[in-house]
C-alpha positions in Angstrom: 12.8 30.7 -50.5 10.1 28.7 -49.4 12.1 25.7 -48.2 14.4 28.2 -46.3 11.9 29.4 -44.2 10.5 25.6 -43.6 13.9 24.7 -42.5 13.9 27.9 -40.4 10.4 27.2 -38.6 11.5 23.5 -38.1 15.4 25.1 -36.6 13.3 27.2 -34.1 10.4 24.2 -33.5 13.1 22.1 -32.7 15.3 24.8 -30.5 12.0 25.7 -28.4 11.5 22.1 -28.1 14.7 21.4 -26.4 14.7 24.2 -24.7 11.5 23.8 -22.8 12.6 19.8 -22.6 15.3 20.7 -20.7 13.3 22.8 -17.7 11.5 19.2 -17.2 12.3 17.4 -14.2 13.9 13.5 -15.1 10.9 11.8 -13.1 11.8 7.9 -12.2 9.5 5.2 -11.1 9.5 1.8 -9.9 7.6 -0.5 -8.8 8.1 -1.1 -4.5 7.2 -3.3 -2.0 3.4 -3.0 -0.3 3.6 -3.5 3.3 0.9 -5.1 4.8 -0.7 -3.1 7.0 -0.7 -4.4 11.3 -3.6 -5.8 12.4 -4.8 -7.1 15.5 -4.4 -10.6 14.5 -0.4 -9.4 13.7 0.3 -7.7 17.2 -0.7 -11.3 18.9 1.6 -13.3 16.7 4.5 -10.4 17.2 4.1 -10.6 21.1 3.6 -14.2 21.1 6.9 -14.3 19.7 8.7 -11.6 22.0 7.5 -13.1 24.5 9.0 -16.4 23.6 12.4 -14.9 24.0 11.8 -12.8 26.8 11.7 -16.6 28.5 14.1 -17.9 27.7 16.9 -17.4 30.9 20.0 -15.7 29.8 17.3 -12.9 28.4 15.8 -12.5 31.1 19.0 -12.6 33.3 20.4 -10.2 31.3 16.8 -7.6 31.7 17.7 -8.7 35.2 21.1 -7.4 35.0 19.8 -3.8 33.5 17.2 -3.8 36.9 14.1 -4.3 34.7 11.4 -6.3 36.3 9.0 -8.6 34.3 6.3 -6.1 34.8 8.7 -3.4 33.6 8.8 -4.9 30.6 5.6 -6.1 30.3 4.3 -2.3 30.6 7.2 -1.1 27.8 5.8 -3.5 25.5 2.0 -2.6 26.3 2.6 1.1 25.5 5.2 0.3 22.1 3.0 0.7 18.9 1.8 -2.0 16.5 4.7 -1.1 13.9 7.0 -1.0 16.9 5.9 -4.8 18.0 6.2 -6.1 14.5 9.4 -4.8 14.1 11.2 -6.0 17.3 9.2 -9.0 16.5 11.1 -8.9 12.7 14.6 -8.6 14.5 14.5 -11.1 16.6 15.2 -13.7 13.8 18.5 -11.6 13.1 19.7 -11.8 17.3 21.7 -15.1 17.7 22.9 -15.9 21.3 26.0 -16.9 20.6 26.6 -15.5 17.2 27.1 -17.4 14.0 30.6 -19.3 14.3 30.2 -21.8 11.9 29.1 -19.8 9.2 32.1 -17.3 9.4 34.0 -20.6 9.7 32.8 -22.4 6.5 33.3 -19.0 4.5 37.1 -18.8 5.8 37.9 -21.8 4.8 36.2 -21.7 0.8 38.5 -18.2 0.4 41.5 -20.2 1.6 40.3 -23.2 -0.9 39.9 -20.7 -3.7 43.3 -18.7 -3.1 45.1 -22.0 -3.3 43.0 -22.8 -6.4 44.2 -19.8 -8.2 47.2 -19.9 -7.2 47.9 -23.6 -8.3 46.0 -22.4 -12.1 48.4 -19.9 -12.5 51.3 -22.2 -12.0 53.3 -20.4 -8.6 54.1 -22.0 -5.8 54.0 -21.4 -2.3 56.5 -22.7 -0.4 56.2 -22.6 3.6 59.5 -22.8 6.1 
C-alpha cells in the first residue's frame, strides 16, 4: 500500500513536472560578435578612405554624370553619421571597377577540370563531332 502511493506521488511529481516544463520558453544563446564602437579617430580613417575613391576620375565622372558637384558631396558626407561613414567606408573594398573577370574565369575552368575528372573515373566517354 505504501509503495503504491510512493509510485503515485512520484507519477503526479513527474506529470506536474512536465507539464509546467513544457509552458517554458526553449531559450538559445550564443556567443556574437562585439562591434567596436566609432570613434573619432574611425570617422578620419573612413573618410580618408572615401575620399580616396571619390578621386579617382571615372568616380568622379560618373558623380559628374548624376549632376553632383564636389561640394555636393562633400556636404552629403559631412551630414552622413559615423556608422553611416564606416560603413560606406567597409563597402568600398567589395566595389571593383571593372568587376572580377579572372576570378569567375579560374572557377569555370576548375568545374570543367573536375567534370572531365569524373567523368574519366567513372569510365564514360565523351565523344565530340
Amino acid at each position: 500500500m505504501r509503495r503504491r502511493m510512493f509510485v503515485q506521488a512520484v507519477t503526479w511529481y513527474m506529470v506536474a513536472v512536465m507539464v509546467v516544463l513544457g509552458f517554458v520558453p526553449r531559450v538559445e544563446a550564443g556567443f556574437i560578435a562585439s562591434q567596436a564602437s566609432p570613434g573619432s579617430q574611425n570617422r578620419i580613417e573612413d573618410l580618408g578612405a572615401i575620399q580616396k575613391s571619390l578621386e579617382m576620375r571615372m568616380v568622379s565622372e560618373t558623380l559628374e554624370k548624376f549632376g553632383m558637384t564636389k561640394a555636393e558631396v562633400k556636404s552629403r558626407l559631412d551630414g552622413m553619421t559615423d556608422a553611416q561613414i564606416h560603413q560606406l567606408a567597409a563597402n568600398l573594398d567589395e566595389v571593383r571597377v571593372g568587376g572580377d573577370g579572372l576570378g569567375v574565369i579560374v572557377v569555370l575552368l576548375i568545374i570543367a577540370i573536375l567534370v572531365i575528372v569524373i567523368i574519366q573515373l567513372t569510365g564514360h566517354k565523351v565523344v565530340v563531332k
